[in-house]
Steps between C-alpha positions, in 0.01 A plus 500: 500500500614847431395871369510409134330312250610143458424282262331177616600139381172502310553805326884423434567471109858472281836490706293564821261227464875253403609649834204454727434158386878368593462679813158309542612151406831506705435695799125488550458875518616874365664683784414859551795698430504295202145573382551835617669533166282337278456803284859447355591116477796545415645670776292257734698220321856681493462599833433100653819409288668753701317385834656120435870581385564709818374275743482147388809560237864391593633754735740483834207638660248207645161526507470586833693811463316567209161530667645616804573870237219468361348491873696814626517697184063469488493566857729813446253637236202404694375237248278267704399312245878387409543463841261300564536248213883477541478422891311199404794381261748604763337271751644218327870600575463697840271367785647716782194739518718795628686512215214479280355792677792697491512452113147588466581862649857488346583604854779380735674367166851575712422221716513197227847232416679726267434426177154507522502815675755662252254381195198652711659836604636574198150418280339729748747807451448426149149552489454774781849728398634386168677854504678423800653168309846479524793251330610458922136288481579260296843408685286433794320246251815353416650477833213208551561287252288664165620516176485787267260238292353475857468913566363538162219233499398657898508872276259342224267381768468731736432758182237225391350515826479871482350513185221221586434711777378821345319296271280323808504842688458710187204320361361432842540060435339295758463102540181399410312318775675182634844652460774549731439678790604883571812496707563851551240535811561813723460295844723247649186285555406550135849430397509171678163366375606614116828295525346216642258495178776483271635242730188234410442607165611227214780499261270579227518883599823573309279428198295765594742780497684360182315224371905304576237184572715283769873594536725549220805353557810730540729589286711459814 
């Protein structure tokens, strides 16, 4: 759901219908910052290619880290929908629910092992002060183990993240009912009972954000 037209399944014809049908008979649904752009298939197909290279493509970044900047970069901007969606995946490599938390608000990021917290830190200064980026950063990076292959592919996602971002914020996208919960609640009570709804809900929810269907094994 969102604040512009999209086209429905039904109404689909051409490259959109192609497109909608695959997404059908593989994953069982269209996601909703996918069918938010509906009105130009082509960037809705571009932009899933994209989606899969940086974070099931080989890269010296796993797929925990990988969801764990897509976590803190959406929670940086705000996004509850990413949020939300990407705790879920995250739930399969992290089950210490302080750390989840703490990713979720992309606060206390200092207090992670150091690579992780490196990775984290240096997404979020990315997204919140890209002027302040400095050449010093990415010997931090460096000093833990990460390539420049490494730096580069956490650069490319934590701009994808932006960008996916503005387009849920910007176009006001929502998960249609049945989704993933909101994370982002202002209480600590409210907090608690969101996390423990990601906690029960099934694997089939990465699907929903990106129609991935069950895990796509790692370049890595």
């Amino acid at each position: 759901m969102s604040w512009i037209e999209e086209i429905a399944v039904a109404d689909a014809d051409d490259k959109l219908a192609e497109i909608y049908g695959q997404l059908v008979q593989q994953r069982g649904r269209i996601s909703d910052i996918l069918k938010v752009q509906s009105l130009n298939p082509q960037a809705m197909s571009d932009h899933l290619d994209l989606y899969m290279t940086l974070m099931f493509g080989k890269s010296g970044l796993d797929r925990m880290e990988r969801e764990a900047i897509a976590v803190v970069v959406s929670a940086t901007n705000e996004c509850e929908y990413c949020v939300a969606h990407h705790l879920v995946v995250l739930r399969r490599y992290v089950d210490d629910e302080e750390t989840l938390d703490l990713l979720s608000r992309a606060e206390g990021l200092e207090t992670f092992e150091p690579r992780l917290s490196n990775i984290v830190r240096h997404a979020q200064k990315l997204t919140s002060a890209p002027e302040a980026m400095t050449e010093s950063d990415l010997g931090e990076l460096r000093a833990v183990g990460l390539s420049d292959r490494d730096i580069l592919d956490l650069t490319l996602i934590t701009g994808y993240y932006n960008f996916v971002n503005r387009i849920a914020l910007g176009l006001g996208v929502t998960s249609s009912p049945g989704a993933a919960p909101t994370i982002l609640a202002k209480s600590p009570e409210g907090r608690e009972r969101s996390l423990r709804l990601c906690a029960n809900r099934p694997r089939i929810l990465e699907s929903i954000f990106f129609n991935t269907g069950s895990e796509v094994k790692s370049g890595r």
